[in-house]
N, C-alpha and C positions, 0 to 999 in steps of 0.2 A: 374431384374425387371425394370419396366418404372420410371426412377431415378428424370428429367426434370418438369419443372412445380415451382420450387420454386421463389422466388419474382424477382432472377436474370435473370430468362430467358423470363420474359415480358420488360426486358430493353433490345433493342438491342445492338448488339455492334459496329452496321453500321449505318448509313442516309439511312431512307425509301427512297425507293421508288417506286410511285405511279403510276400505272398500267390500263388504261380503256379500257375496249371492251365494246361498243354500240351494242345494237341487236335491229332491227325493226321488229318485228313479222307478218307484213303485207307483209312482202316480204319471210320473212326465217321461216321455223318450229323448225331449229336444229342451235344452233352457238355452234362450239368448240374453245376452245381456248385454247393455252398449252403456259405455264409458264415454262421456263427453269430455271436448280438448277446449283449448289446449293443453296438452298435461301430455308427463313421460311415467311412464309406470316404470319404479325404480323396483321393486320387487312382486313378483309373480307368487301366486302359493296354493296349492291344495292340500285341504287337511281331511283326514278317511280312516275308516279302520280299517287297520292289514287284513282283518280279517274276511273282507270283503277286495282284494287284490286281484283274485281270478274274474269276480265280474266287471271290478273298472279295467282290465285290461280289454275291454270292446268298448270302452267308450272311443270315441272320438273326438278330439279339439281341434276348434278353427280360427283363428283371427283375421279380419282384413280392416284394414288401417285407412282411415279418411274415405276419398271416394275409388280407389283402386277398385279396377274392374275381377280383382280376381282374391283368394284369399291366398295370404302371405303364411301361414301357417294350416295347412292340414294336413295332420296327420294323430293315430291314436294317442291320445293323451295322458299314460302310462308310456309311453316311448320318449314324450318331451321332457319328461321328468328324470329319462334313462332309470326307472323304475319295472318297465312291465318283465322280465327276465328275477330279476333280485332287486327289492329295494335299498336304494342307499344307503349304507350304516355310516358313512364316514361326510364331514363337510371342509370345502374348500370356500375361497371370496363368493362363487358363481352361487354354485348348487350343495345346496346345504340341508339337512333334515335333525328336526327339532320333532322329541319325543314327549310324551304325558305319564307322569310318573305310574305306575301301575294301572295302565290300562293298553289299549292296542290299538289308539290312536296315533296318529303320526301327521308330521304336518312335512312336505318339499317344498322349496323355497329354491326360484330362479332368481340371479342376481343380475340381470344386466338391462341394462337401460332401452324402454321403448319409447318413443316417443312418437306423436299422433298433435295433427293440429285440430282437426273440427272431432274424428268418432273413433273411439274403439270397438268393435264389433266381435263378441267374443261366443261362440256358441258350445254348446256341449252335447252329445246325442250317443243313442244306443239303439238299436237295432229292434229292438223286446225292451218290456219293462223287466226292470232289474228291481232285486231286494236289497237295494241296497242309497246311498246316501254319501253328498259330494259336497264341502265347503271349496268354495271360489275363494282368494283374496287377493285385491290387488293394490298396492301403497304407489299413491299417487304424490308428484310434486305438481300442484295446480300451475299455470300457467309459466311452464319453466319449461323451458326448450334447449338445446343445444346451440351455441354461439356459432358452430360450427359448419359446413355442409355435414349434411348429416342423412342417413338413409333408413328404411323401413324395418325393424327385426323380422326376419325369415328364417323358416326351418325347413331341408329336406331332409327325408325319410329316404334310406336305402335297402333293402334284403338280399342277401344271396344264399340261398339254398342249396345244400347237396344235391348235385345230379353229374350223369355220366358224362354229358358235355359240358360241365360246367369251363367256364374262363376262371385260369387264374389268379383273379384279383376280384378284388369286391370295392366299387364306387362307393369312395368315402361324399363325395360332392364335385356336382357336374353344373356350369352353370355359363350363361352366354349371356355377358355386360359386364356393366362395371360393380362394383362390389368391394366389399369386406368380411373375411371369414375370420369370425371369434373363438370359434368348437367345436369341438368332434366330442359325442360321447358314443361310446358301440359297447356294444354286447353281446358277447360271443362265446359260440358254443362250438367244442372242434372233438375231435379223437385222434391218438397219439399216431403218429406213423413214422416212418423211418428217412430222417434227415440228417441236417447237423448233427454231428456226438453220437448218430446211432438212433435208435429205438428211445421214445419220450413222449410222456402225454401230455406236452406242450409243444411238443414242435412247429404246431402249426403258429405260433407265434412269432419264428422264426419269419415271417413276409414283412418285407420295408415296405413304408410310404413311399408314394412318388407324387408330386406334382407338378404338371404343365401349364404355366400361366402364362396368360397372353404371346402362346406359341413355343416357349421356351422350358424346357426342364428348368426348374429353380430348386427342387426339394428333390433327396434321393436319400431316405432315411436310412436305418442299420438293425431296425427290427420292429414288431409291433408293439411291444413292451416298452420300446427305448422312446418311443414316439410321448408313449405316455408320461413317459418320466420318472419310468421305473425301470427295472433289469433284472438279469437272472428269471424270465417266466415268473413275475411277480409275487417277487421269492416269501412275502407275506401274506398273513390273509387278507387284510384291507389296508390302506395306509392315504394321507392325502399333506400335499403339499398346497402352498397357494393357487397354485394355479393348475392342479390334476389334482387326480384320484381312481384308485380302484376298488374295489369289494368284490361279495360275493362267488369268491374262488373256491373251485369245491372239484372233485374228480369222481366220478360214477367209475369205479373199475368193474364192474359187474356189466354195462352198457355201455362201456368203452366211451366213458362222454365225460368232458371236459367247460369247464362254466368258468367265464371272468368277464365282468363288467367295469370297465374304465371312461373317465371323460378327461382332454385337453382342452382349457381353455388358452388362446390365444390372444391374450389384451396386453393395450400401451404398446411396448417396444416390438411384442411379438404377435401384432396381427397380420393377418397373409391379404395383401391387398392384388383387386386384378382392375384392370383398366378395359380389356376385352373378352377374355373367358378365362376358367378355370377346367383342368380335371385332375383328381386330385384322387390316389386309390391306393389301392392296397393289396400288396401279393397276399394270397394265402398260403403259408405255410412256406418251406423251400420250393417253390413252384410247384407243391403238392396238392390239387384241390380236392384229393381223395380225403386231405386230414379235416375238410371243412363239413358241421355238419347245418349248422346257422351263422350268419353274421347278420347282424341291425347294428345299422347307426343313424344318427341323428346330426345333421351339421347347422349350425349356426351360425347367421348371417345378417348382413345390414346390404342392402340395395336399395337403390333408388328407380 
């Protein structure tokens, strides 16, 4: 099994060092960039101005790790950051963002340990040139690996969309092998309907996690909010503990629309391990999927 992740292996055992690729999108639609190993990228980061948000939400990010035949991370790169909805005002251990005093610059910052023995392969792309401009950074411990067995960082991408036949849940992560699941960040967008308590423009917050691992229910949570490690429909505007967080909570009552973006991190004592599969999801709402109007999440992972 995927052994690595305990408090030891966020300390490195080398001196970072700090890594940049520049991308200007007016000129280029694709920058790759490849990091050579051994080495563990202990922090991830892009730095951009907000004011350019609308157009990095079409970029795309890719990584594939050594010579894997496929890449371990694709998906838009505004979504890994749990950014493209509301960017994050609040930081926790993982995911964190660091601001520049009177300007509209802003840098995110992933915290969790990749490690790579011979390439990291890391691309960026857009569809159209864009007006716009992307700092890369990646802090490397050189030749520092995990003592551990240890597995690949991967990320799946999920959406569930409003429709008449929609299923009442929305796939937080679905996956066949063995593995390690670190995170869930989602961001969701719902309208009030009538559940629990009556009439609320959170209800739909009201759906527990469930997950079935290697054949067996093991998780049977008590709400979406509570999952995060908050309660009361996240009775403040932003808040973050070490290991969650949520922002951007706002309520459209004019368009009956509803906005909270949260992440759990799962590390040390509380990561969710599987030996043969995972499925891992989420009711929406009191089994009401009329309250759903978007969910994205992102889940984070180590396999081998």
């Amino acid at each position: 099994m995927i052994k690595f992740l305990s408090e030891q292996d966020f300390v490195p055992d080398t001196e970072l060092t700090q890594i940049l690729h520049f991308i200007d999108f007016s000129n280029d639609t694709e920058s790759e960039w490849i990091l050579t190993g051994p080495a563990t990228i202990r922090r991830f980061s892009i730095t951009f101005d907000t004011l350019d948000q609308d157009l990095l939400n079409n970029l795309t990010l890719k990584i594939r790790w050594d010579d894997r035949s496929a890449d371990s991370i694709d998906l838009r790169l505004m979504d890994f950051f749990a950014a493209s909805q509301t960017i994050p005002t609040v930081s926790n251990l993982i995911l964190s963002v660091d601001t520049e005093n009177d300007t509209d610059t802003i840098t995110l910052n992933i915290d969790l340990p990749m490690p790579y023995m011979q390439q990291a392969v890391i691309s960026v792309s857009s569809e159209t040139l864009l007006d716009a401009t992307l700092e890369l950074s990646a802090y490397l411990s050189i030749d520092d690996l995990p003592d551990q067995a240890w597995g690949y960082m991967s990320a799946q991408f999920n959406e569930t969309l409003a429709a008449p036949d929609l299923d009442p849940f929305h796939p937080f992560f679905n996956h066949t092998g063995r593995g390690r699941l670190v995170g869930v960040c989602a961001q969701l967008q719902g309208q009030s309907s009538t559940g629990i308590g009556g009439t609320n423009n959170y209800s739909f917050l009201e759906g527990d996690e469930i997950a079935m691992i290697d054949g067996a229910e093991r998780i049977l949570g008590t709400g979406t909010e509570d999952y995060f490690n908050s309660s009361f429909y996240f009775r403040d505007e932003a808040n973050a503990t070490p290991f969650a967080q949520y922002w951007g909570k706002s309520v459209d009552e004019a368009n009956d629309e509803e906005n909270i973006s949260a992440c759990r991190w799962h590390l040390f004592h509380d990561t969710i391990d599987y030996r043969e599969n995972i499925d891992f999801k989420l009711e929406i709402g009191p089994l009401t999927p009329e309250a759903l109007k978007r969910y994205r999440t992102v889940a984070y992972y180590y396999t081998d």
